[in-house]
DRENSE-521016 format. One record per residue: residue in one letter; x, y, z of N, C-alpha, C in turn. Coordinates in pm, whole numbers, plus 32768, in hexadecimal, padded with zeros to 4 digits. Layout:
<sites>
AXYZXYZXYZ/...
</sites>
This chain:
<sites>
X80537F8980008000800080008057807C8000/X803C80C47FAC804381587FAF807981D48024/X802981C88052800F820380F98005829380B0/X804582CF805D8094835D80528055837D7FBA/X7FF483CA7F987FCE83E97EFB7F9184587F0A/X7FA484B37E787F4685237E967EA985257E19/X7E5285597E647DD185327E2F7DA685EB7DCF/X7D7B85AC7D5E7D4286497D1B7CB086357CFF/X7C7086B97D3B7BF686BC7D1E7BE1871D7C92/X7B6186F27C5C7B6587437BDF7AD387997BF1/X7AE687E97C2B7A5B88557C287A1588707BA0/X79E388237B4679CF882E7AA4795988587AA9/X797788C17A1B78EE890279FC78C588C279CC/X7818889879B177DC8848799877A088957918/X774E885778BD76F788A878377690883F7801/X7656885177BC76098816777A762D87917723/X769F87CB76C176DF8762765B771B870276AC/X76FA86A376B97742860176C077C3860A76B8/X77C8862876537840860675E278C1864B75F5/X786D86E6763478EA8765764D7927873076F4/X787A870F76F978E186E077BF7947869B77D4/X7921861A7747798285A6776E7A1485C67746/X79F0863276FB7AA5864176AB7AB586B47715/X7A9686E977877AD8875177BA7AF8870F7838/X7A90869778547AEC863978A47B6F86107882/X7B5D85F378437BE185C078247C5F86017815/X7C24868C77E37C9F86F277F67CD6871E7870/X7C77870078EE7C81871079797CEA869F799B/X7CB5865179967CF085A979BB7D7B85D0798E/X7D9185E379097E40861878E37E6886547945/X7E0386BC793A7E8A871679757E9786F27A23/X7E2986B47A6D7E3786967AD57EBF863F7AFD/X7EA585CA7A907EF7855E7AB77F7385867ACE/X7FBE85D47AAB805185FA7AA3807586377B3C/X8003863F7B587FFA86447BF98002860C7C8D/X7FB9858C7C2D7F42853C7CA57F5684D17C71/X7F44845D7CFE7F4583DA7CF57E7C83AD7CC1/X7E2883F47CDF7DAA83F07D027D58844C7CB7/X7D10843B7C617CE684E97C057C2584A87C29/X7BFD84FD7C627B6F851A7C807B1285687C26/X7A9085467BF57A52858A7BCE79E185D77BF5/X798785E97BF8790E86287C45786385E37C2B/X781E85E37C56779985717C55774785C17BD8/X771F85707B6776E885647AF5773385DD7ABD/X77AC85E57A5A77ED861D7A1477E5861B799F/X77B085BA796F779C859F78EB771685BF789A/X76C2860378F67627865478E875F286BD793F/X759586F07915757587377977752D86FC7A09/X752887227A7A750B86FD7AE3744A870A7AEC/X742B86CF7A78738B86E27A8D734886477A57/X72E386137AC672C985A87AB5727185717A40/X724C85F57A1B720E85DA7975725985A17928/X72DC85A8791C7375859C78AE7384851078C0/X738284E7795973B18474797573C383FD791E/X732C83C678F97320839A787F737F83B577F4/X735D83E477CC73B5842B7769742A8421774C/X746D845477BB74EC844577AE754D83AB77F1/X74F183597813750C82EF7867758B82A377D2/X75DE825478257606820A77C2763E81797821/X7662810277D2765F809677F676E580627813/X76FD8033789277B77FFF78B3781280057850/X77BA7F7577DC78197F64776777F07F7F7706/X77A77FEF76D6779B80247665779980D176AA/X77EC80F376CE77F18192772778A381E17704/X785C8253767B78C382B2763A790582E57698/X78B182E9770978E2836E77967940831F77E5/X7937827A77E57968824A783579E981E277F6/X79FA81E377817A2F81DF772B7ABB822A771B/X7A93829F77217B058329771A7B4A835577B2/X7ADE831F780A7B30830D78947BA782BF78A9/X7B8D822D785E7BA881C978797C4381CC781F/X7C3781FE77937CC2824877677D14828E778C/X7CD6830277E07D0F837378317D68831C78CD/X7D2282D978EF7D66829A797B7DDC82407933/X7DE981E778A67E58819A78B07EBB81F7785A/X7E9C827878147EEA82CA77CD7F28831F7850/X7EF6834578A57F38839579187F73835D7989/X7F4082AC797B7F85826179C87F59826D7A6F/X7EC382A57A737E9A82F37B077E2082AB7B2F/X7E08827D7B947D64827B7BAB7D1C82D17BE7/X7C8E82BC7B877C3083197B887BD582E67BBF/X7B7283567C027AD083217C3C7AB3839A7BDA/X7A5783537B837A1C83C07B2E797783CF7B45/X796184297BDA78FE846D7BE978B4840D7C04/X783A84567BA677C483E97BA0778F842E7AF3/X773283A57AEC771583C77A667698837B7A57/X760C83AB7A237592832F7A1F75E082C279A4/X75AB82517A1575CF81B979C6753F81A079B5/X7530814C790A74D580DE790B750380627927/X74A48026797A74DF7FA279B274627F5579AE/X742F7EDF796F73CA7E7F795F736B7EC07986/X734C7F03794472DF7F5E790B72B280027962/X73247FE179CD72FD80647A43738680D77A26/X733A81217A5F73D081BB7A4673F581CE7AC3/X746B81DB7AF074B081C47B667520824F7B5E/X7552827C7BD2759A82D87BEF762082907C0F/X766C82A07BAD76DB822F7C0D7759825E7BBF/X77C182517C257852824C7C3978AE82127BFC/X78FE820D7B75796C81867B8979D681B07B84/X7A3F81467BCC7ADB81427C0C7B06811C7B7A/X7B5C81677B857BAA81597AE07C52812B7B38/X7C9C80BF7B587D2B80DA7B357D6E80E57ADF/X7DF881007B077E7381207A957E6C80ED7A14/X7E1B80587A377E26803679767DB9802E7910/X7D5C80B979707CDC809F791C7C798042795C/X7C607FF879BC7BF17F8679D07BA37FBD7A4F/X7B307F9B7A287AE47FCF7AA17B087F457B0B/X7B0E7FCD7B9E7B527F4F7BFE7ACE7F457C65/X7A897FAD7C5F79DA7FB57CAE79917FF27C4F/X79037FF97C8B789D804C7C57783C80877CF3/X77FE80E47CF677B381057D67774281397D2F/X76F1810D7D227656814A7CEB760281767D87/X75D0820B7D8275A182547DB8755E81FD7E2B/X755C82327EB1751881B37F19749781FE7F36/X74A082867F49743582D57F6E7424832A7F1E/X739083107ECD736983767EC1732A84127ECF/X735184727E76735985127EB772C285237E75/X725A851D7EF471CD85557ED871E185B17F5D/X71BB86337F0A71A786727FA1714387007F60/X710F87347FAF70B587A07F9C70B588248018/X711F887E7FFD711388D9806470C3892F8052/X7063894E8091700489B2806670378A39803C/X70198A947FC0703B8B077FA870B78AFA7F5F/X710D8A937F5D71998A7B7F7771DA8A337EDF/X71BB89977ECF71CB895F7E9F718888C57E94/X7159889A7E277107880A7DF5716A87AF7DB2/X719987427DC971CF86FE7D5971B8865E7DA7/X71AF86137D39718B856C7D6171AC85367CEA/X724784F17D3F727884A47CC8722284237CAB/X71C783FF7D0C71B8837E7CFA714C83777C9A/X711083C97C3270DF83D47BDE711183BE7B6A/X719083967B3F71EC83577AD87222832D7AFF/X726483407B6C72C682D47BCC7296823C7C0D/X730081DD7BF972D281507C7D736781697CC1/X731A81527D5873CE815A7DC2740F80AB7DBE/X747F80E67DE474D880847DBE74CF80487E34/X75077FC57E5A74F27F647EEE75777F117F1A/X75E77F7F7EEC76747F457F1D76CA7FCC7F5A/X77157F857FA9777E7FC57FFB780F7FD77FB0/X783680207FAE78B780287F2D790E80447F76/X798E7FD37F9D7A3880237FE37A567FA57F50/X7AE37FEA7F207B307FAC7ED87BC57F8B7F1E/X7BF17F4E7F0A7C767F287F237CBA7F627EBA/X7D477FAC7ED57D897FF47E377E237FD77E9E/X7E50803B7E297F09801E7E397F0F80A57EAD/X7E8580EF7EC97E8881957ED37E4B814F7F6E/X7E5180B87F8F7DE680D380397D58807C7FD3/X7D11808D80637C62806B802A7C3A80E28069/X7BFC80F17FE37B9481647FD37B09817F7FC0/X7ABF81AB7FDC7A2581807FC779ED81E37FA7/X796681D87F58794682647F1078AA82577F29/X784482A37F3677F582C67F5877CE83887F12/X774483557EC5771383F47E7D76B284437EB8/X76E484BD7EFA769C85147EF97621851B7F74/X75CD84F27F4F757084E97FBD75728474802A/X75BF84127FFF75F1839C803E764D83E680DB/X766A844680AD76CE845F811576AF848881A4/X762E84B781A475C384CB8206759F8469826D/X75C083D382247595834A828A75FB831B82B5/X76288346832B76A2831883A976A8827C839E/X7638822D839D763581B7837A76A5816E8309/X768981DE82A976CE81668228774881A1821E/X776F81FE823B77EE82488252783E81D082DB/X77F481E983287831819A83BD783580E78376/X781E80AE833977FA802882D6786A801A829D/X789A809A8250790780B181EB798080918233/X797B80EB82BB79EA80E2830A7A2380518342/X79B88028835D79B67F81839379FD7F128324/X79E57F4D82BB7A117F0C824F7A707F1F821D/X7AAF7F5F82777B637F9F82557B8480288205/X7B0D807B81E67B0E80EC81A77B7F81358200/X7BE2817C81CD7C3C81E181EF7C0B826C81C2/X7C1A825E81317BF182F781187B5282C980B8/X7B1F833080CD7A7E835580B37A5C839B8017/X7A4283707FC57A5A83C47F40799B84087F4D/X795984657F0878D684C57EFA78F185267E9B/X78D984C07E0D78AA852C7DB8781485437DFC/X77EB85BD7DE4776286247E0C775086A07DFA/X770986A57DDC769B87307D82762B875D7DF2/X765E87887E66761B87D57EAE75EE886B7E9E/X753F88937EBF7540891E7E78754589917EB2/X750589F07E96751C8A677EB474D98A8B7F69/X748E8A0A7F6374408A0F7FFB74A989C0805B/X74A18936805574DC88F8808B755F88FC8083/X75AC890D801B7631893E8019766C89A580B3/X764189EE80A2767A8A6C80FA767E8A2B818C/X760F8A0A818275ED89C1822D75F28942826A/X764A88F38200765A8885821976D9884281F3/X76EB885B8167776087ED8130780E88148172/X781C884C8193788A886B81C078808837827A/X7835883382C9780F87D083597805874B8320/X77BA873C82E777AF86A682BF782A867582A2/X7877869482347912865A8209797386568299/X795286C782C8799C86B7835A7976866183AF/X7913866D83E878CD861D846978D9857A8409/X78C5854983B478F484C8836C797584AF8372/X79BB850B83507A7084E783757A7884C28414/X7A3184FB844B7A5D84FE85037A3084B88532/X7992845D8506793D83F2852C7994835A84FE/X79F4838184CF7A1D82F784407A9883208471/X7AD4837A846C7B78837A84767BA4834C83DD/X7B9483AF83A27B7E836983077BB0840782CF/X7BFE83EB82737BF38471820F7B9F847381A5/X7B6884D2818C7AFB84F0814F7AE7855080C7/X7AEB854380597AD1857A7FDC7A6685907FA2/X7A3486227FA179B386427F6A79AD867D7EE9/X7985866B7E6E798186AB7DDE792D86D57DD7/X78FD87487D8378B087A17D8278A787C87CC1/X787287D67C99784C88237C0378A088BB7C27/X78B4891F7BE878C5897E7BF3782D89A17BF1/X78328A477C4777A68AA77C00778A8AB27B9C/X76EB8A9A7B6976968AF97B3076398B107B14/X76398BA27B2675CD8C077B6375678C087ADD/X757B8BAB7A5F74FE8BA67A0774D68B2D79F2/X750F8ABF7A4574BF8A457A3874628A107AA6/X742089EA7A57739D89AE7A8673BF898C7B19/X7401891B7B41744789097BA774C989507BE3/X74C689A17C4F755789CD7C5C75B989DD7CC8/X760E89537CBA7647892A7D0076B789B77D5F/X76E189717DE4771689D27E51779989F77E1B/X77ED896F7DF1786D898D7DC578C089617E66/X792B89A17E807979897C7F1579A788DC7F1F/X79C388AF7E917A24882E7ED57A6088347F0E/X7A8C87C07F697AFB87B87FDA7B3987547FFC/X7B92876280707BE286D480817BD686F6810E/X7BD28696815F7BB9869181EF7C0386238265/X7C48862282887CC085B382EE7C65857D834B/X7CAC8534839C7C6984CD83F47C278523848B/X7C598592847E7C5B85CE84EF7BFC86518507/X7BE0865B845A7B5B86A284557BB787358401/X7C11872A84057C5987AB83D17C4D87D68316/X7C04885282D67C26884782847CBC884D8223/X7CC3881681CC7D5E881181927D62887B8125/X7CED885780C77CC0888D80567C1188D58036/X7C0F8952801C7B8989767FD17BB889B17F74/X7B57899D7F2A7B3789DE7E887ACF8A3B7EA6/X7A968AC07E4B7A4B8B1E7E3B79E68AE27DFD/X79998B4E7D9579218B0C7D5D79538AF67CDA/X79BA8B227CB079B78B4C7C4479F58A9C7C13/X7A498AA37B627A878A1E7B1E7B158A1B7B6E/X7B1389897BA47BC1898A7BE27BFD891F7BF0/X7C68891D7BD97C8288537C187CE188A47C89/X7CBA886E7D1E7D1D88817D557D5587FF7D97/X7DBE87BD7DF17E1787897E1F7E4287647EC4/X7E5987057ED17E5486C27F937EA786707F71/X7EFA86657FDB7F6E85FC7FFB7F2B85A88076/X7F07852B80467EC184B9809E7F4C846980EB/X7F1B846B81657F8F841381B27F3783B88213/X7EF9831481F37EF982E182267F1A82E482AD/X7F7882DF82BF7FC2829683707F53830F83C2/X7F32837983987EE683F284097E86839B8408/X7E5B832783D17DC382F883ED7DAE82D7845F/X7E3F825484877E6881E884ED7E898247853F/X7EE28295854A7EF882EF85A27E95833B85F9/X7E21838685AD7D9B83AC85E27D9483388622/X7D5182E385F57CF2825F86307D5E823486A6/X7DFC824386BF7E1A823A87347E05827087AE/X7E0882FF87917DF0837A87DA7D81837287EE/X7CF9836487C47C94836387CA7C3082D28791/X7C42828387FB7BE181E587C57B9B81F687A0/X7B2D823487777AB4824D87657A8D81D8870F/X7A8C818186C37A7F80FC86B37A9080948712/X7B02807E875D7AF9804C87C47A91802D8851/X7A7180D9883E7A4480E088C2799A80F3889C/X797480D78825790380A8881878C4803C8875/X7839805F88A077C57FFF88EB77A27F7688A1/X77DD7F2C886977917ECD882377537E5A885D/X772C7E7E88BB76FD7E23892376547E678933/X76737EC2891975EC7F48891E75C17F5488B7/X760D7F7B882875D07F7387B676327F50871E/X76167EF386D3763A7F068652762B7F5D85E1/X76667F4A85C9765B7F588510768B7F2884C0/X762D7EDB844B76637E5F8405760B7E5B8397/X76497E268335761E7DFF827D75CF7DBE8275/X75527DBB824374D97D6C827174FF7D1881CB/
</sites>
């Protein structure tokens, strides 16, 4: 294992064209890699963030242009990628999901969306994915050369449960592409990434879309990187950015020495476990 890599997030502007996203991914991914052991993308990049599209733009494991050009980009740059999220068709349902690209191109996981984002704030904001969306019913840590890592999208990140699941399952660092908005963004996603690093002793990576202020949906922006200890390392603005974190394992073990908080769990009082 690794212990020692640095991770790039890609704050990407998102657009309409398919086609423009996927090639400006990729121009990200370049230029990231020369960086980074780890190049991140942000949750549904490859469309717009509206559940009407979903459909639409869905494409299939092995017949998928988007996933395709990822999959070139990771063994041409020699880097692994979590590229976001992107709607999958999958036996006949559209799914929100994740895949682990390593160094030579092969998907090494997939994470399709666990929770779906229906919510209705009054005055505020309406959106319900589960109107094109089906949630996904797996727990995702991968084993890599980089640690095990586990990834979880967006609204998933809210349930201490499957986060605390992840951990049990050897998750070290926490990957979240997510498209949090203009409501919940401000007042939430930045505690949440924290209080999850400090509940888990886990470092924690949140992706974000860049702003904008003319789409339909419009995401907060503020990716970040977050240590075991709750400290931020890295934020991004609203604006397009890839920025950069130097991941060091050993602070995981180290926390979790200093502080058992796994250890000194009640499990005599209560579980939590993979049904």
């Amino acid at each position: 294992m690794k212990n020692k890599f640095t991770v790039a997030l890609c704050q990407m502007q998102v657009v309409e064209d398919k086609t423009q996203n996927v090639a400006h991914a990729v121009e990200m991914i370049k230029e990231a890699a020369s960086h980074a052991d780890l190049v991140i993308l942000p949750e549904m990049w490859n469309c717009p963030y509206e559940t009407s599209l979903f459909p639409e733009y869905a494409e299939e494991k092995d017949n998928s242009p988007t996933l395709d050009a990822v999959s070139r980009a990771a063994k041409e740059e020699e880097v692994y990628i979590v590229a976001g999220s992107i709607p999958e068709r999958h036996q006949g349902n559209v799914y929100n999901s994740s895949f682990f690209f390593n160094p030579q191109g092969e998907i090494i996981g997939v994470h399709r969306k666990v929770h779906l984002f229906d919510i209705d704030v009054a005055g505020e904001i309406s959106f319900k994915e589960s109107l094109t969306l089906t949630a996904g019913n797996k727990i995702t840590v991968i084993d890599t050369e980089l640690g095990k890592i586990g990834i979880c999208i967006c609204y998933d990140m809210r349930f201490p449960e499957l986060l605390r699941l992840m951990t049990l399952q050897g998750a070290q660092l926490v990957i979240v592409p997510g498209a949090f908005n203009l409501t919940t963004g401000p007042a939430h996603w930045k505690p949440l990434i924290q209080v999850r690093a400090v509940d888990n002793q886990v470092f924690m990576v949140g992706v974000s879309p860049a702003r904008d202020t003319n789409a339909s949906y419009v995401a907060y922006g503020h990716s970040m990187v977050v240590d075991p200890w709750g400290t931020i390392l890295k934020e991004a603005g609203t604006g397009e950015t890839i920025i950069y974190s130097h991941i060091d394992l050993l602070m995981v073990n180290k926390v979790r020495d200093n502080l058992p908080l796994l250890q000194n769990r009640r499990t005599d009082l209560y579980l939590v476990k993979k049904i």
